[in-house]
SERO-4910 file (N, C-alpha, C, O; in steps of 0.05 Angstrom, whole numbers):
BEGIN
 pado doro    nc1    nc2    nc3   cac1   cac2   cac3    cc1    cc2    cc3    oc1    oc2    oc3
  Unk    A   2119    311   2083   2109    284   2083   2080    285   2093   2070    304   2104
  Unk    A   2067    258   2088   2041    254   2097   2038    242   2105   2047    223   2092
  Unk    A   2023    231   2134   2005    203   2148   1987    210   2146   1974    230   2153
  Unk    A   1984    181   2128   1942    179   2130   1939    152   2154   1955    133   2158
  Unk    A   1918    156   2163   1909    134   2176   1884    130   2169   1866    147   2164
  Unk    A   1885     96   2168   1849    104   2135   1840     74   2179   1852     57   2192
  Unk    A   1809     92   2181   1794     88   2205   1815     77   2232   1814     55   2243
  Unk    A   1829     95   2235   1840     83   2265   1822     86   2292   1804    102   2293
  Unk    A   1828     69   2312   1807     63   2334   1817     73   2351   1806     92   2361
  Unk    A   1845     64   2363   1853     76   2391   1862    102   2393   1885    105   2384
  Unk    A   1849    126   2402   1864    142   2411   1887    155   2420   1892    179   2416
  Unk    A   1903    139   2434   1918    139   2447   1949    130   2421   1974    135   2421
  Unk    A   1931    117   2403   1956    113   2380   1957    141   2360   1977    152   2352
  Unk    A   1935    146   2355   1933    165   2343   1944    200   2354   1952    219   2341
  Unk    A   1941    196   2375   1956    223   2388   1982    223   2386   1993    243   2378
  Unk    A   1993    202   2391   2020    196   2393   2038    193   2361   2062    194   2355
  Unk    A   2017    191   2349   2031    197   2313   2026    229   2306   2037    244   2290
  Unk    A   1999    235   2329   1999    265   2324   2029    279   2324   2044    290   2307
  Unk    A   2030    272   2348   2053    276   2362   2085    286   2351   2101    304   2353
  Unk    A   2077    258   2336   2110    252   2318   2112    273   2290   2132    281   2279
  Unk    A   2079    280   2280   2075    297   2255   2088    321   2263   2106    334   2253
  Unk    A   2069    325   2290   2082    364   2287   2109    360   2297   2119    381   2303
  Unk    A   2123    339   2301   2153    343   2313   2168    345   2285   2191    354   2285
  Unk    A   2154    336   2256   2172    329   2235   2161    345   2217   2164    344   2192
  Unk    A   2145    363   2230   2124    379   2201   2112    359   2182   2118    362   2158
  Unk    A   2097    341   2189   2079    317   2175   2050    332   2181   2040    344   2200
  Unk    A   2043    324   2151   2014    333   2158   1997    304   2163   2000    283   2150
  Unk    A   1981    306   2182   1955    273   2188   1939    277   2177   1926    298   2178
  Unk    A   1932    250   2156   1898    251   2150   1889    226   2169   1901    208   2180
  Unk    A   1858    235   2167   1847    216   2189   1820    204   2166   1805    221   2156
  Unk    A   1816    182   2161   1796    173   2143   1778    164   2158   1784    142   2168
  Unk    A   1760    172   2163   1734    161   2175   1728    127   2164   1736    115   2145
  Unk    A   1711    119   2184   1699    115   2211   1723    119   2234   1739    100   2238
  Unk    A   1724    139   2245   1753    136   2273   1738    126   2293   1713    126   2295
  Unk    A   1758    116   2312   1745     98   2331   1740    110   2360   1739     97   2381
  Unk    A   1736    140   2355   1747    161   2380   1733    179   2372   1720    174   2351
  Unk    A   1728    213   2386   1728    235   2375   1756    250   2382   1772    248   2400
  Unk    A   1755    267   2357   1775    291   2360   1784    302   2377   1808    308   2380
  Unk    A   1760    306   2398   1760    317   2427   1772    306   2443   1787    318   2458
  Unk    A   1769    274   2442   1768    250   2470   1789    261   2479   1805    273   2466
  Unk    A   1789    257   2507   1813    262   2527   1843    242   2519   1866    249   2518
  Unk    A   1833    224   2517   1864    205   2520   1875    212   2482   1898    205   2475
  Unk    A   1864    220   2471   1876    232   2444   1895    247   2455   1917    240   2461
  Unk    A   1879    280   2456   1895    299   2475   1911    296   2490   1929    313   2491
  Unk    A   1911    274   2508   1937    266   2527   1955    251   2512   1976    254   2525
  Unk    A   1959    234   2489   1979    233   2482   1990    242   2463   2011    233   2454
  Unk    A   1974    265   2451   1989    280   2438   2000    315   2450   2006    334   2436
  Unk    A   2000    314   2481   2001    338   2496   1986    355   2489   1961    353   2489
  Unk    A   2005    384   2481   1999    400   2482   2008    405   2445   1997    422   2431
  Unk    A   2026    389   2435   2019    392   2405   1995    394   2388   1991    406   2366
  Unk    A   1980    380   2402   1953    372   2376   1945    403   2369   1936    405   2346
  Unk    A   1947    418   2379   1936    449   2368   1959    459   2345   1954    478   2329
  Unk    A   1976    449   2345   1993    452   2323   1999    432   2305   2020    430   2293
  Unk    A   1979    417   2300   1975    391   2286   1963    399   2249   1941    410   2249
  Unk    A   1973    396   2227   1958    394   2203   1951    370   2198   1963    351   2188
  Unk    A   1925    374   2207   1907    354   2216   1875    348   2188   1855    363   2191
  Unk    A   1875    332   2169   1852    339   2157   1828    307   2156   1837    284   2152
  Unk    A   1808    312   2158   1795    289   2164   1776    279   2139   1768    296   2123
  Unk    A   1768    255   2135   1761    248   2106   1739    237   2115   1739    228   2138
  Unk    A   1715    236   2097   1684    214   2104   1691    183   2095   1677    162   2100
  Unk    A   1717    185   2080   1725    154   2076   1742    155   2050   1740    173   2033
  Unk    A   1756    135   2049   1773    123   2024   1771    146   2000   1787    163   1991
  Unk    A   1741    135   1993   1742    152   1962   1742    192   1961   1750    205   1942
  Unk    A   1735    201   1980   1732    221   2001   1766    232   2000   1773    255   1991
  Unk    A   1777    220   2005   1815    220   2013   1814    229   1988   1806    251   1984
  Unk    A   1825    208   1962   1825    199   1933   1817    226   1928   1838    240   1928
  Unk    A   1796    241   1924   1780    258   1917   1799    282   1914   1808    291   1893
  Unk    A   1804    293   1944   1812    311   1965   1841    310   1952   1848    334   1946
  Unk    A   1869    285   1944   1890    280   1943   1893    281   1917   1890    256   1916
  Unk    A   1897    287   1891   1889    272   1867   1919    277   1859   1928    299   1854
  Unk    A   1932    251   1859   1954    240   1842   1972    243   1864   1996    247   1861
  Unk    A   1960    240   1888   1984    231   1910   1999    201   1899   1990    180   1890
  Unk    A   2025    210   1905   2034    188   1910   2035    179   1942   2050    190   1959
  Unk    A   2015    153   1947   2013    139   1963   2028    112   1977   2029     95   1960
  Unk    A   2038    106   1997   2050     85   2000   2037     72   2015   2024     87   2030
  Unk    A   2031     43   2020   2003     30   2040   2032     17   2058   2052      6   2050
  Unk    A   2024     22   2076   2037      2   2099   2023    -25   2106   2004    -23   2120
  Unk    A   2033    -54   2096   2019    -67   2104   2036    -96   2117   2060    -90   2115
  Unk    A   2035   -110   2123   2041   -139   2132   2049   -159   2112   2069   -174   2113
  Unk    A   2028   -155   2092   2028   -164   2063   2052   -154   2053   2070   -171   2056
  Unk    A   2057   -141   2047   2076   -129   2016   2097   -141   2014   2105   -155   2033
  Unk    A   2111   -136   1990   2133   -156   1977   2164   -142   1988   2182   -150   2003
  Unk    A   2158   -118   1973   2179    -93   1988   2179    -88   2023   2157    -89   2034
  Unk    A   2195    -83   2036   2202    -63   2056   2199    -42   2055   2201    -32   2033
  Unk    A   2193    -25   2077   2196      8   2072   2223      7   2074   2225     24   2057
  Unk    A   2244      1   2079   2268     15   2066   2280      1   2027   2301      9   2016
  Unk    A   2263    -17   2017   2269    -13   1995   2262      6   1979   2276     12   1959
  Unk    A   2236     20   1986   2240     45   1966   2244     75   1968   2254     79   1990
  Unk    A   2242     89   1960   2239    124   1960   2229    128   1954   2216    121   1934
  Unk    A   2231    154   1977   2207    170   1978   2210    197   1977   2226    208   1992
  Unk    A   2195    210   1960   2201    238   1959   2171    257   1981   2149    250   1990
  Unk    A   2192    287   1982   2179    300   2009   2144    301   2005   2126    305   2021
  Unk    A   2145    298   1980   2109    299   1987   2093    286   1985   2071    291   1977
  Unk    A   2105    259   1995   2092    225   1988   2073    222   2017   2073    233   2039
  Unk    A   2056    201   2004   2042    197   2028   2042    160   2044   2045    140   2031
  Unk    A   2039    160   2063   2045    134   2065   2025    121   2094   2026    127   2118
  Unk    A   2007    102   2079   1980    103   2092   1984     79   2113   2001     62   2109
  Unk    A   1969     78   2132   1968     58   2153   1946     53   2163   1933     71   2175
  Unk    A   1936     22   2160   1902     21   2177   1898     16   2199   1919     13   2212
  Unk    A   1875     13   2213   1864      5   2232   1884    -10   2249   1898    -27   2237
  Unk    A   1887     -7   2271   1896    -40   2289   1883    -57   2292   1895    -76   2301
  Unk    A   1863    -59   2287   1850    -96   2290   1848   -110   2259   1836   -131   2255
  Unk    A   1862    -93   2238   1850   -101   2208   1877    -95   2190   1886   -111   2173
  Unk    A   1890    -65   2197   1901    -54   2179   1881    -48   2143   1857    -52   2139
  Unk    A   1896    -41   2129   1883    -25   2108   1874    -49   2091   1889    -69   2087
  Unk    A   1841    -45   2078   1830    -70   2066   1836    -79   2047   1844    -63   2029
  Unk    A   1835    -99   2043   1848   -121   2022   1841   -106   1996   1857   -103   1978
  Unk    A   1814    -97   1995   1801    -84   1966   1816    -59   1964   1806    -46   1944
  Unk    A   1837    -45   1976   1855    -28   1968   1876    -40   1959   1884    -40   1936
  Unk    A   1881    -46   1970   1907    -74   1976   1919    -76   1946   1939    -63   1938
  Unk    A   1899    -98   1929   1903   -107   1905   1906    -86   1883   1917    -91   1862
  Unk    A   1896    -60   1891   1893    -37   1875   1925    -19   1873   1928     -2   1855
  Unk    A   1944    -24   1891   1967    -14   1892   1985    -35   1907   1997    -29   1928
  Unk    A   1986    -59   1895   2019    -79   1900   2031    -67   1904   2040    -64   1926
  Unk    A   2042    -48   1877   2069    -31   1872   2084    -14   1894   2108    -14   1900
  Unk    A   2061      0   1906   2069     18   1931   2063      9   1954   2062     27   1972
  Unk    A   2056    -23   1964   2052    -33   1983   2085    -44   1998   2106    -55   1991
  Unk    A   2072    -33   2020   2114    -36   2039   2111    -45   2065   2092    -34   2076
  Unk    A   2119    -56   2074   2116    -75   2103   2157    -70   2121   2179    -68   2112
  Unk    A   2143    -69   2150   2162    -69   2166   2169   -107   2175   2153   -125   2183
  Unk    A   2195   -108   2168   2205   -138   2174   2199   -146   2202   2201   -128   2219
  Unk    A   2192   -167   2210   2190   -174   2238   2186   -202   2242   2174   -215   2226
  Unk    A   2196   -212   2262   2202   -255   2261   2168   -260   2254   2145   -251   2254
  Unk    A   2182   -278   2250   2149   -298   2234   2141   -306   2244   2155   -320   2259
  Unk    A   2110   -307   2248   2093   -309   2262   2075   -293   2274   2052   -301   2281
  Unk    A   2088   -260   2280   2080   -239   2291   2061   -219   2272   2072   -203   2256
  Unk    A   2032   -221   2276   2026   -203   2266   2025   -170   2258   2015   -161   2237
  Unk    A   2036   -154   2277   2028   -126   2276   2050   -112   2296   2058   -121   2318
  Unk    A   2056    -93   2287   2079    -78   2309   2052    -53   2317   2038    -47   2298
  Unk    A   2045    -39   2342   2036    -22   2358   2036      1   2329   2055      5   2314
  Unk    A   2013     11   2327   2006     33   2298   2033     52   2302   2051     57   2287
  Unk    A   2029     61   2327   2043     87   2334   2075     86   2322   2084    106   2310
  Unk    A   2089     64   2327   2111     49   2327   2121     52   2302   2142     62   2293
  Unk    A   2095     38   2289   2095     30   2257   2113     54   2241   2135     56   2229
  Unk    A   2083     75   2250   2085     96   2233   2113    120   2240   2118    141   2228
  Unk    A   2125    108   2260   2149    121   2271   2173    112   2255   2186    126   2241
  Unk    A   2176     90   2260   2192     72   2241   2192     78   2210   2212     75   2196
  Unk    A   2170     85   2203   2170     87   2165   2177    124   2162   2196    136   2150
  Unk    A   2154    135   2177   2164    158   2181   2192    170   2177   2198    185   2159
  Unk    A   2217    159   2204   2232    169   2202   2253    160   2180   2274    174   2176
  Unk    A   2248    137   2168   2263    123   2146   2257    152   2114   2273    160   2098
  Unk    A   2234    156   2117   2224    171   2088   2237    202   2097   2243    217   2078
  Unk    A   2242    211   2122   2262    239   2124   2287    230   2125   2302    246   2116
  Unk    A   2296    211   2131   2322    207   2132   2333    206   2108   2355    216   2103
  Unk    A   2317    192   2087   2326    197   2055   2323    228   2047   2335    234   2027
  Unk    A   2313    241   2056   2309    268   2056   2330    285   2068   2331    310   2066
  Unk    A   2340    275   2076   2359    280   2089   2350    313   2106   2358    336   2105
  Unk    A   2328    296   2121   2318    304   2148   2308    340   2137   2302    358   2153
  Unk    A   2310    343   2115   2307    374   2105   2285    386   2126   2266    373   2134
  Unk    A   2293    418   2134   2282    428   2146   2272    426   2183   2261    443   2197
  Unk    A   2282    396   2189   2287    390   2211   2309    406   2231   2324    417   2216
  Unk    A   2315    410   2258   2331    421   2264   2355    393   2270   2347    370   2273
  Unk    A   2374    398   2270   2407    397   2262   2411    377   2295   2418    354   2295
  Unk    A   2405    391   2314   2407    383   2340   2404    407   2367   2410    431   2368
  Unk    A   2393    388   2388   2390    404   2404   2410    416   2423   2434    413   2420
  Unk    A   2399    432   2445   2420    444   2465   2408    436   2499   2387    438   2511
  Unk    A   2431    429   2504   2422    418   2545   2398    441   2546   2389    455   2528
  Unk    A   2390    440   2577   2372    448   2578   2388    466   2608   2384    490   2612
  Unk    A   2402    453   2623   2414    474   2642   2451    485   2645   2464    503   2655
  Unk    A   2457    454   2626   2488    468   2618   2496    461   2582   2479    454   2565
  Unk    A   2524    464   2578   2528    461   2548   2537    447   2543   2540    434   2564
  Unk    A   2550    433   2523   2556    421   2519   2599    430   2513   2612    450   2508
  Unk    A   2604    412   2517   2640    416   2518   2651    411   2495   2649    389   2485
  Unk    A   2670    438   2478   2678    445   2454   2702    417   2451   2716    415   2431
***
């Protein structure tokens, strides 16, 4: 699977999806203008000590991505869309994009792919669920149809076992 994030700002959201990639083998794109550097500290802190194991690739913008991707299948996460992310499927090498927090992804994309535009349900009135959240939520919906392939199965205590 793929997260793009087309210009995210907070750091601290963005580590934290770091985060969730290398836990699921997701690769991140990051589409410029970002609202941070690579370096910043509070990136690094919330993505620990993963971000060094991050497939991480960064774009000068939109058409830049497009370029770099050619014939991705893309999914836009937006507020807008007609569909849910759980009405459709998704196969392992889809990509499924998320914008900014003060904007999300621009309208002039928007109109260019209805079809693959998918929104998380939430009471009316509320604009935006936390990026990090977002992309957790759609994320684990598109492995789970996957039926989590290549993920590990489950874990083991850490100082006793578990009882047969």
């Amino acid at each position: 699977m793929h997260i793009v994030l087309h210009e995210p700002e907070i750091p601290s959201n963005t580590g934290n999806i770091g985060r969730s990639c290398v836990a699921t083998d997701t690769t991140l794109h990051l589409i410029k203008p970002l609202g941070f550097k690579l370096d910043e500290k509070s990136l690094l802190r919330a993505g620990l000590d993963y971000w060094k194991d991050l497939d991480v690739r960064v774009y000068d913008n939109y058409a830049d991505f497009l370029e770099k991707n050619p014939g991705a299948k893309v999914w836009m996460a937006t507020t807008k869309a007609h569909q849910t992310y759980a009405d459709v499927t998704y196969g392992p090498d889809d990509y499924v994009m998320f914008g900014k927090e003060t904007a999300g992804i621009p309208e002039e994309i928007l109109v260019d792919n209805e079809a693959t535009c998918i929104r998380i349900p939430m009471k009316a009135g509320n604009r935006s669920l936390n990026l990090s959240n977002a992309v957790a939520i759609v994320l684990y919906e598109a492995l789970r149809q996957q039926k989590f392939a290549g993920l590990e199965e489950h874990g083991e205590l850490h100082r006793l076992q578990w009882k047969k």
